[in-house]
C-alpha positions as CSV (number, residue, x, y, z in Angstrom):
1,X,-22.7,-13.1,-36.6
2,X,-23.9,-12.0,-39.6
3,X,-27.6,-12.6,-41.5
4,X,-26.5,-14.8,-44.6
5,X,-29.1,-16.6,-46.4
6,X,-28.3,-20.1,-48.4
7,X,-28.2,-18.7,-51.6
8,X,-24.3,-17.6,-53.4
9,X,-23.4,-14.1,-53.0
10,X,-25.7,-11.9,-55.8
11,X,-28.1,-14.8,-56.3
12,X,-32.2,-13.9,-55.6
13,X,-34.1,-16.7,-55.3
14,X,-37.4,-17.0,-56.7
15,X,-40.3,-19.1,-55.3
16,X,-42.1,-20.3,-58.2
17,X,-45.2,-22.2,-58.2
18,X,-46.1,-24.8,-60.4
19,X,-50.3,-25.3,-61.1
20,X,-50.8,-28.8,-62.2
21,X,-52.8,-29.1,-66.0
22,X,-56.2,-29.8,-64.7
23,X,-58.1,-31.6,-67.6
24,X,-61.7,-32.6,-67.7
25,X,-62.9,-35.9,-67.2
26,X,-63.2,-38.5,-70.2
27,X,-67.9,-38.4,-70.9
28,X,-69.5,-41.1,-71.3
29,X,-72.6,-41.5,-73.5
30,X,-75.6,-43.3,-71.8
31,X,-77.3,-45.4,-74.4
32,X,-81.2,-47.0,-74.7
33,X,-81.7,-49.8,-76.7
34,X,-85.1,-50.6,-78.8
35,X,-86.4,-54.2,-78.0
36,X,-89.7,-55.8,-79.5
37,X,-91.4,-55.7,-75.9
38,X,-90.8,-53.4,-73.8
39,X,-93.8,-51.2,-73.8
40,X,-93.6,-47.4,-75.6
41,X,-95.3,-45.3,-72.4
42,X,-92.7,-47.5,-70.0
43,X,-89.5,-46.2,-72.1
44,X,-91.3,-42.8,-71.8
45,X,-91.7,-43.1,-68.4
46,X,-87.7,-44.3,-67.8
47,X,-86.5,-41.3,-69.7
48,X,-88.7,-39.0,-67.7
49,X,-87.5,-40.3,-64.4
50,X,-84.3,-41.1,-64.5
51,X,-83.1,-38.2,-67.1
52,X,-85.8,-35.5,-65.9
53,X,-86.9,-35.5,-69.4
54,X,-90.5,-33.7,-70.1
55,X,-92.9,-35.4,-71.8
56,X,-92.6,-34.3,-75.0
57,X,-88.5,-34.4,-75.3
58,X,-89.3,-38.1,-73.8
59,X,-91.4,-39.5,-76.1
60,X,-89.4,-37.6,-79.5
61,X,-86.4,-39.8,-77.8
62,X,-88.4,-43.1,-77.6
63,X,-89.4,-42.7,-81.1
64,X,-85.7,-42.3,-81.9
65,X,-85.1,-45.0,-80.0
66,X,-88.0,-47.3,-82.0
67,X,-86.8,-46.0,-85.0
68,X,-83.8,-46.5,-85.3
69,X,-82.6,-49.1,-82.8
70,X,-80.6,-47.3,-80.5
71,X,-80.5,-43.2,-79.0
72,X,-78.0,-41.3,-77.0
73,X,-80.1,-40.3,-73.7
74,X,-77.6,-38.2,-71.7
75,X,-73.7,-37.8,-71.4
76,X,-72.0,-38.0,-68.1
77,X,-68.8,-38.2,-66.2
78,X,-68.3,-41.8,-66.0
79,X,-69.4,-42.1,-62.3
80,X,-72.9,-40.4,-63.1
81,X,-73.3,-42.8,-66.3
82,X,-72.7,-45.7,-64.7
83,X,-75.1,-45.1,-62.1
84,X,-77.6,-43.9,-64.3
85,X,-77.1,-47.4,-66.4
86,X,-77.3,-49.3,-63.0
87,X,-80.5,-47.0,-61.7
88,X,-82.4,-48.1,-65.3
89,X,-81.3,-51.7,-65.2
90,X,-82.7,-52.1,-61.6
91,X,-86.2,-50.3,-62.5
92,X,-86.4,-52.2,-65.9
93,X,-85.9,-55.9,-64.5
94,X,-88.0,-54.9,-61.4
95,X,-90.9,-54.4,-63.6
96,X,-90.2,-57.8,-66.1
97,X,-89.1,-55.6,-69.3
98,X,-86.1,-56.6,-71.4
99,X,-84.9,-52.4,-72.3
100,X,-81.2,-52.5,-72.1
101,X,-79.5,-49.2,-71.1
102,X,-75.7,-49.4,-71.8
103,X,-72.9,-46.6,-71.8
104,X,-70.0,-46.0,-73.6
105,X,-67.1,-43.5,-73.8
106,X,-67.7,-40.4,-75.8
């Protein structure tokens, strides 16, 4: 017997490898929205401990966010923003204040 591979007489065959196209993953903006109650130091303190903010970048944002109604606080993967929004929301209703936190996609 004889070695014969599968391929036709004169034929090499090549192995080649497709990669898939990674891509990266859609982002999400995480959003704070001004209300007429929720104390200024509480906003600070959100953006402090739940975007590891320092004081100073905190309380330019809140100002942002009482000036002009709304600020962009972080932007995530989808996953991390909605836990972030669901982290703030839980704090905020624990503690009787009406901030919203909201995302949306970038």
């Amino acid at each position: 017997m004889s070695d014969k591979d599968d391929s036709p007489e004169g034929e090499a065959g090549v192995l080649t490898q497709t990669r898939p196209k990674t891509q990266r993953p859609p982002l999400y903006k995480v959003l704070i929205l001004n209300d007429d109650y929720t104390p200024m130091e509480f906003v600070v303190h959100v953006l402090e401990r739940f975007f590891g903010l320092n004081h100073a970048q905190a309380f330019e944002l809140m100002l942002t966010v009482h000036k002009k109604g709304v600020a962009v606080v972080g932007v995530f993967t989808y996953e991390i923003a909605e836990t972030k929004v669901a982290q703030v929301m839980d704090f905020v209703r624990r503690h009787q204040h009406p901030l919203q936190c909201t995302l949306e996609k970038e």
